[in-house]
N, C-alpha and C positions, 0 to 999 in steps of 0.2 A: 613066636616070641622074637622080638626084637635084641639083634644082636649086639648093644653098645655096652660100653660098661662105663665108669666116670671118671675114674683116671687113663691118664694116654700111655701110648706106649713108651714114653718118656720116663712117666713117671713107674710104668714096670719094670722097665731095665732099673731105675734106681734104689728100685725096693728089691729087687734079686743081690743088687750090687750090695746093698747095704747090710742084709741078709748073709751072705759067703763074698768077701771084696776076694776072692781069689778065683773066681767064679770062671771059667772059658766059656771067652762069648758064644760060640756056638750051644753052650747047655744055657746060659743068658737068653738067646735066640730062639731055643726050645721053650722054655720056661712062657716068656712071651707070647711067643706064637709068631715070630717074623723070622725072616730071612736073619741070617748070617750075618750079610751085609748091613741089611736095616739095622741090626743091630751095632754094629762095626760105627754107621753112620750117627745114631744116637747117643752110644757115648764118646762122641770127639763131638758132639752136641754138647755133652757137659761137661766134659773137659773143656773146651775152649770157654763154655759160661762159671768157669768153677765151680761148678757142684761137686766135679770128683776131681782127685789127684791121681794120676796112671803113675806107676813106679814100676819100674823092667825088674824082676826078680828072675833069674838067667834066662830062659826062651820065653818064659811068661809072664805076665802083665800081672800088678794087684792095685787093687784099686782102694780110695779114701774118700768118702763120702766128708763133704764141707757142709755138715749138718745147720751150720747158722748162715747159711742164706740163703736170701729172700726168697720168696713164693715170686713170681714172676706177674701175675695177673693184676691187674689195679682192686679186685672184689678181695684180694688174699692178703691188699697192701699189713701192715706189721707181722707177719708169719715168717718162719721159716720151715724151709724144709724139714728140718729136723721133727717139727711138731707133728707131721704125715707120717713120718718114719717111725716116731713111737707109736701111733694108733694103730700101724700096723705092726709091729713091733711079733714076731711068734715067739715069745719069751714067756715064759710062764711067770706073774707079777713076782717081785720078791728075788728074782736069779740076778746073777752080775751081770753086767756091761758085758758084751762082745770087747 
């Protein structure tokens, strides 16, 4: 069997992130299945594109997912992120908002 799945590992770090934003990248990195670093390098991927806000809470990082913007690809033109993030959403229907 063929090993791909359909989203990138971009959009796994976003869905871990958005799932626990208090997350250390190294369990980020687990979760995934990349390196540390790959990790480390993906999200200052979306940090620099806004999809997340990094905040220094004392030694550690928490992170904000910018749920209303864009899908990046021209086939996703009027989406945002956000609309990925409820479909995967592990919330049982009906619970509050994180």
């Amino acid at each position: 069997m063929s090993q791909w799945t359909f989203l990138t590992n971009h959009a796994h770090v976003l869905v871990c992130i958005a799932r626990d934003p208090g997350l250390r990248l190294r369990d980020v990195a687990e979760r995934v299945g990349v390196t540390e670093r790959a990790a480390q390098r993906i999200v200052s991927d979306l940090v620099d594109a806004g999809y997340l806000d990094r905040q220094k809470e004392g030694r550690r990082n928490a992170y904000r997912v910018r749920a209303d913007r864009p899908l990046r690809h021209p086939v996703e033109h009027g989406h945002a992120i956000g609309e990925i993030l409820a479909v995967l959403d592990e919330r049982p229907p009906g619970s509050s908002p994180r």
